[in-house]
C-alpha positions, 0 to 999 in steps of 0.5 A: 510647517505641517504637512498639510500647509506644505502641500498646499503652499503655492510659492513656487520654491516649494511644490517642486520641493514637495513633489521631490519629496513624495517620489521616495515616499511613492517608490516605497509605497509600490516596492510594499504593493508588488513585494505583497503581490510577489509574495502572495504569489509565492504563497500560491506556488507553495501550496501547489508544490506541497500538493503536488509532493504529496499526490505523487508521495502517496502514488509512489508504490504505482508510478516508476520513477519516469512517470512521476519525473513527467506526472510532477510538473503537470500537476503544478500547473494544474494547482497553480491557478495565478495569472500574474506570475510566470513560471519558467521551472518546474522539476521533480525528483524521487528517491525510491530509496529513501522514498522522498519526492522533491518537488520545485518550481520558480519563476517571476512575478511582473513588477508595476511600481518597481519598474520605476527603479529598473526592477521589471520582475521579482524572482519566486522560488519553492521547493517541498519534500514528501515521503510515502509510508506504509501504515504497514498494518494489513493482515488480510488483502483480496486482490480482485477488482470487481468481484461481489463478495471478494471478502466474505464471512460465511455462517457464524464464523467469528473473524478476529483481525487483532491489531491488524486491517483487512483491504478489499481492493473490489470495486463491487457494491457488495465487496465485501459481503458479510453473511448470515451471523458471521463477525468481523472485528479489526483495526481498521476496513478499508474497502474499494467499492462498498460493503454488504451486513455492514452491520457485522463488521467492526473496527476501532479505527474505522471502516472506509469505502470508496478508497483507493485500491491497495497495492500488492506489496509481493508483485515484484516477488518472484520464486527461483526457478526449478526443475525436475522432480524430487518425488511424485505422488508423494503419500505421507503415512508415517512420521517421515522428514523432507528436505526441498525439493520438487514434489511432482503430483502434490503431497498427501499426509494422512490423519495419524501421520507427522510430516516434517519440512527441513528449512527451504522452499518445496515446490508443489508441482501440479496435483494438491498438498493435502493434509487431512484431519489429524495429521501433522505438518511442521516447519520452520524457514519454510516456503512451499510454492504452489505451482506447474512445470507445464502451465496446467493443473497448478498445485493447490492446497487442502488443509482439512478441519482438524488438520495440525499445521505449524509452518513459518517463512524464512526471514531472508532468501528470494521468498524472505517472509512469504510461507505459502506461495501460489504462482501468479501464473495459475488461472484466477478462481483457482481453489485454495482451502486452508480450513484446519481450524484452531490448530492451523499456524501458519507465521509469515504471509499466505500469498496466493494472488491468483486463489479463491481462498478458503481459509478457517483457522488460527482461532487460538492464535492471539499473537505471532504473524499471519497475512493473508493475499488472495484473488478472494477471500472467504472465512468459513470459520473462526479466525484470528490474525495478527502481524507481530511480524517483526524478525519474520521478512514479511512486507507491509500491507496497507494504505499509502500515507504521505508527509510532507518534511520540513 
């Protein structure tokens, strides 16, 4: 007998045989429908975890470890967008080691048909992981987050940023200013706020505005402390060899004269480190702190065109990777010029976070390690960077890339 003359035999021995028959038939009809609709839910919750995981993997280097641990079920909530599931669980974790976010969250979703056999939910659980990277390939980053011409190019100075990104963390419309002929060539321009003679500026990877702003990777960095003074007033005639120490009233090397630095951290407490044109500074394992022992007239630095300088930061230590290193404490704007032109070296990280920096030089350097951190950023010259820094302790500097792991 078919089925359609089964259905519609109306002996009484045979509708209630037919009606036994389509319970099982219904039960599995509905199992598919609220398994589908279980599923579909999960598919939801999965999405909003993998979001969740990756939002919070690319705020890692702003958000202490509480923050994200509260951040990360908000953020579930708020991608998760179906009614039909309750979501009881929602936890995050971060691994500031490894720099893994785990994100999970579970709950159930009502059953319609499978009531019918006792089953009023079906349990959902997701889980996803991220992990934040640094591209790590920023050379040269101003720190000021309004300033109209934070970077700038002045004149006809050729800026060549080898392999390497510049970062602009202004907000300004004209962050990053390019002037009269002035030139910049780079990996890749990342700027907060939007360029000013964008038609100067070039990058093989690409020129953003409107990014998010880049984190200071030294913020956490502080020089040991220091006390009394090894010198005062310190004027370099001769070819003459210091060791570490405090140098009271700045450093002045004169054109003719070679000044050596034995390996260690030199603190310029107040006055200026000037090198004039045609003298000598060499060193290496060095870093020289720019700084004040009353709280006024920080230490600054000029290297002045023509000015020798071949300077490289310790690989490990409480300064590991930074060369110069001006106190974050000194007043913003504070002048910094590092203009000894094609002959100035300088291996490890400029880290000057509170400085208007002036800076020409390196024009002869196509490799080795050189990275710039100001308030602000001004080329008055020809530059070249570049960030073979493997060995030199330096930090990264760049955007934020987050990846979920499977």
């Amino acid at each position: 007998m078919s089925l359609w003359h089964f259905s519609t035999d109306h002996k009484g021995n045979v509708a209630p045989a037919f009606g036994l028959a389509m319970v099982p038939l219904i039960g599995l009809i509905g199992m598919a429908i609220d398994y589908s609709t279980a599923n579909s839910a999960r598919t939801a919750l999965q999405a909003a975890v993998d979001a969740t995981a990756l939002s919070l993997a690319e705020q890692a280097q702003h958000l202490s470890v509480n923050q994200m641990t509260q951040l990360g079920p908000n953020y579930v909530t708020a991608d998760f967008h179906r009614s039909d599931a309750q979501i009881t669980d929602k936890t995050t974790n971060y691994d500031p080691v490894s720099s893994i976010v785990t994100v999970t969250a579970g709950g159930n979703v009502p059953a319609a048909f499978m009531q019918l056999f006792n089953t009023k939910q079906i349990p959902i659980s997701v889980q996803a992981k991220a992990r934040a990277a640094n591209d790590g390939l920023g050379c040269v980053l101003s720190l000021n987050p309004s300033a109209s011409g934070a970077t700038t190019v002045k004149g006809t100075a050729d800026i060549r940023l080898n392999g390497c990104d510049l970062y602009d963390d202004s907000a300004n419309a004209s962050a990053l200013a390019a002037t009269g002929s002035g030139t910049i060539s780079a990996h890749y321009v990342g700027v907060v706020g939007n360029i000013s003679g964008k038609g100067a500026i070039s990058a093989t990877n690409g020129i953003g505005t409107g990014v998010s702003p880049i984190h200071d990777p030294y913020a956490a960095m502080n020089f040991p402390a220091f006390s009394g003074c090894t010198d005062h007033n310190l004027t370099v005639k001769n070819d003459t060899t210091i060791s570490p120490g405090v140098y009271c009233g700045g450093i002045q090397v004169n054109a003719g004269a070679t000044l050596t630095l034995n390996p260690g951290i030199y603190y310029v407490d107040r006055g200026t480190f000037t090198v004039n044109g045609g003298a000598t500074v060499n060193g290496t394992d060095v870093t020289i702190v720019f700084t004040s022992s009353n709280g006024s007239n920080y230490a600054t630095a000029s290297f002045n065109g023509g000015a020798n300088i071949n300077l490289s930061a310790p690989s490990s230590g409480p300064t590991a990777g930074i060369v110069l290193f001006g106190d974050r404490n000194m007043p913003a704007g504070t002048a910094f010029s590092f203009n000894g032109g094609s002959t100035q070296v300088l291996g490890g990280a400029i880290y000057t976070p509170k400085a208007a920096v002036s800076f020409a030089g390196g024009a002869n350097t196509t490799t080795g390690c050189t990275k710039l951190i100001g308030d602000t950023v001004t080329f008055t010259g020809n530059s070249n960077f570049a960030i073979d820094c493997s060995g030199v302790g330096t930090k990264a500097i760049g955007k934020i890339i987050a990846s979920l792991l499977q």
